[in-house]
C-alpha positions in Angstrom: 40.3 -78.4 178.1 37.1 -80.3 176.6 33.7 -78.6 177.4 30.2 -80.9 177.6 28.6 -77.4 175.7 28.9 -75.7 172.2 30.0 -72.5 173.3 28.7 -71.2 169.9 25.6 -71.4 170.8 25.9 -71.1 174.7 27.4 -67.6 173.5 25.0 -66.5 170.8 22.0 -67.3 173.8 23.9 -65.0 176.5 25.1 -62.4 173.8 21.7 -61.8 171.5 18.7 -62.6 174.3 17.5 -58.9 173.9 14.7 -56.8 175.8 11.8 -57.3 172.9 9.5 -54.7 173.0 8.3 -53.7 169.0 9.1 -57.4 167.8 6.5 -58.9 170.2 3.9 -60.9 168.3 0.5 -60.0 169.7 -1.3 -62.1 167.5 0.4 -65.6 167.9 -0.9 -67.3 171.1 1.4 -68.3 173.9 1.2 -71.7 175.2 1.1 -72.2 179.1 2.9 -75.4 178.6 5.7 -73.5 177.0 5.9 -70.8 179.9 5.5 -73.4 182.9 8.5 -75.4 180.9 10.9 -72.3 180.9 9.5 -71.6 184.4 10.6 -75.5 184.9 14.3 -74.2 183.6 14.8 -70.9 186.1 14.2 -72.6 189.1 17.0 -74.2 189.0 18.7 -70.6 189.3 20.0 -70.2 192.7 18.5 -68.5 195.6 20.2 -67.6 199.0 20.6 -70.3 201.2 18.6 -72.5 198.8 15.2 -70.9 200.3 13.6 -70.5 196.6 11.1 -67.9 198.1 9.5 -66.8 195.1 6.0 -67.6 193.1 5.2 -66.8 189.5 1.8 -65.2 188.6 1.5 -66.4 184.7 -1.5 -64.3 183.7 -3.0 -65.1 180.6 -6.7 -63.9 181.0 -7.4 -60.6 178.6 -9.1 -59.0 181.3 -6.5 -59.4 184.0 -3.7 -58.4 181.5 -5.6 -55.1 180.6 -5.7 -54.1 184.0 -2.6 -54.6 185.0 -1.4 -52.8 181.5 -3.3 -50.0 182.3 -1.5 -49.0 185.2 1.9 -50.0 183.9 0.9 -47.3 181.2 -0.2 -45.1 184.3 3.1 -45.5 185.7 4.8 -45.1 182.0 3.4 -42.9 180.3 4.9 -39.3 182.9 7.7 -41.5 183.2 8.7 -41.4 179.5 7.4 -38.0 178.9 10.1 -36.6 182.0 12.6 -38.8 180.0 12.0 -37.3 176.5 11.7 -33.9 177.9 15.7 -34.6 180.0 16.7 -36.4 176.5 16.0 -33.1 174.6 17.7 -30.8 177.0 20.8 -32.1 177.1 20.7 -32.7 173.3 20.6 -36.6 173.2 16.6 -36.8 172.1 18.3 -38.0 168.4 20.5 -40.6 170.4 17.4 -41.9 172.8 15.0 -41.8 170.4 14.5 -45.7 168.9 14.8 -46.5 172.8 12.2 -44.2 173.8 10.3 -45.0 171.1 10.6 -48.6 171.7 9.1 -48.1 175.2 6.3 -46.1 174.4 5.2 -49.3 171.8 5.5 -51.9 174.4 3.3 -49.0 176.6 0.8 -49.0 174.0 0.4 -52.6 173.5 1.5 -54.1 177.0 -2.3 -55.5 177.3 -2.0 -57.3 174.1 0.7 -59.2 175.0 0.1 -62.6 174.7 1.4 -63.5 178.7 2.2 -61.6 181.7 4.5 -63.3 184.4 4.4 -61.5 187.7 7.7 -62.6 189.5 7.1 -62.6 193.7 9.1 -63.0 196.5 7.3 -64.6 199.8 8.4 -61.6 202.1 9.4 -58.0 201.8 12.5 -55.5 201.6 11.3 -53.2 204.9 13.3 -52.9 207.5 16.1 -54.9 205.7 20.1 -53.4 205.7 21.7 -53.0 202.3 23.3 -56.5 202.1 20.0 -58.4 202.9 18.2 -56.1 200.4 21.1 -57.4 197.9 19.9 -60.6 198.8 16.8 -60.4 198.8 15.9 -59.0 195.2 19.5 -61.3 194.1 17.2 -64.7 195.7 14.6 -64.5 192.3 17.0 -62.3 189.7 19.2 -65.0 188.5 15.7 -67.2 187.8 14.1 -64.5 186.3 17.0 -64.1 183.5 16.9 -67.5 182.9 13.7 -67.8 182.3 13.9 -65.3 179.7 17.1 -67.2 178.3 14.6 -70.3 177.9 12.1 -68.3 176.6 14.6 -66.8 173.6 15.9 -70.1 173.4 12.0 -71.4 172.6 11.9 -68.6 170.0 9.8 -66.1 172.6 10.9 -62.5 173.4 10.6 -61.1 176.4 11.5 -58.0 178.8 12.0 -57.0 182.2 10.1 -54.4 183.5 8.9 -52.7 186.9 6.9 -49.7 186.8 3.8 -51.0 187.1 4.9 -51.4 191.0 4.4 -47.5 191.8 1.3 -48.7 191.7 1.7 -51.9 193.3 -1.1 -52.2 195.9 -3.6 -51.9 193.0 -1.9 -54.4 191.3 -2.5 -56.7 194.2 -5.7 -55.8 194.1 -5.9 -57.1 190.5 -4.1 -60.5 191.4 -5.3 -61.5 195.2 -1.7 -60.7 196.3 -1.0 -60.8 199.7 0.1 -57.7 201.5 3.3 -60.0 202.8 4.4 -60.4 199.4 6.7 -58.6 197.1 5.5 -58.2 193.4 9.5 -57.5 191.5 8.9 -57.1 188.1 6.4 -57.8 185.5 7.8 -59.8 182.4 5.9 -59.7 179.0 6.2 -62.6 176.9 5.6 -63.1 173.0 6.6 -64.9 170.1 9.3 -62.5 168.4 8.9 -61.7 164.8 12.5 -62.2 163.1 15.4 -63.5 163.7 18.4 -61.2 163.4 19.6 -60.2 167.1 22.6 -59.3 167.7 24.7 -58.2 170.0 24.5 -54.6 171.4 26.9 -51.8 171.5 28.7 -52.3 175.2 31.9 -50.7 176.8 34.7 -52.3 175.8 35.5 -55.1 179.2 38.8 -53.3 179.6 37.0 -49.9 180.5 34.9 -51.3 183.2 36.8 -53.9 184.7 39.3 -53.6 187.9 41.4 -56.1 189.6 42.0 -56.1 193.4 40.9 -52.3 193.8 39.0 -49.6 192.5 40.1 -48.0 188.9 43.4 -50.5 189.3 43.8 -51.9 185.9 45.6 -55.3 185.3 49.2 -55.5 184.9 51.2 -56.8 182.3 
């Protein structure tokens, strides 16, 4: 069967599009035409019931970024130091290290990165039952990791992350949210130094993978 795609490279985009935390250029600006035409890309992710209830915050202003840094690393830093402190008690601190160390760079530097998008959704989780929850977060997630496939494909780098929202009402406070909207993640974005990702160590698809019921494997 013939497919309109070169699955070389549709698979080398889906298999190498990395979290990039260390490889981050902080020196090379970031175009907001670049961003706002990746941003173009994800929203054609889908959303439930086609509602598309998100914005994006691109924030670009050194100020803005620095605060909004500083209580990610406020968030981060006890975070991390819980997690080394867990790592080294059950004897993995050697295994976690580069991961952990990776983390605490992108801590360090978060208000130096070039952009900050702020993805929001126009209502919030309270009061919701596990399903709507599911599709709640599920109505921006599928955007937000194409965005970052459009960034990686534009040679940018990017990562999820979220723990700037235990502090969350500051950060509104920072940005003129309103108190109606839900702030999900906070994606920094960069020009990546280098060019050799690769694909990461994953369980092999047999090991996780059941068909028809739970821990039924396929049959020959």
């Amino acid at each position: 069967m013939s497919t309109p795609f070169d699955l070389s490279q549709t698979d080398k985009l889906l298999t190498t599009t990395r979290s990039v935390r260390k490889r981050l250029d902080l020196e090379r600006p970031v175009p907001s035409d670049v961003v706002l035409e990746c941003l173009d890309i994800a929203l054609q992710a889908p959303s439930g019931g086609n509602s598309q209830p998100w914005r994006w915050l691109i924030v670009d202003d050194p100020d803005t970024r620095k605060r909004l840094a500083a209580l990610y690393q406020r968030s981060h830093d006890p975070y991390m130091a819980a997690n080394r402190e867990a790592a080294e008690a059950a004897g993995r601190i050697e295994v976690m290290a580069k991961i952990m160390d990776s983390s605490q760079y992108l801590s360090d530097h978060m208000g130096e990165v070039p952009v900050l998008v702020i993805p929001c959704l126009l209502s919030r989780p309270e009061g919701l039952s596990q399903g709507e929850v599911a599709g709640f977060y599920g109505s921006i997630l599928p955007a937000a990791w194409s965005l970052m496939l459009a960034l990686r494909s534009r040679g940018l780098g990017s990562a999820w992350t979220t723990l700037h929202l235990a502090f969350e009402k500051e950060a509104r406070d920072v940005l003129g949210v309103p108190e109606t909207v839900t702030q999900t993640a906070m994606i920094p974005i960069a020009y990546y130094k280098g060019e050799d990702f690769r694909p990461a160590p994953r369980q092999p698809v047999e090991k996780v993978v059941y068909f028809n019921a739970w821990k039924q494997r396929a049959t020959s």
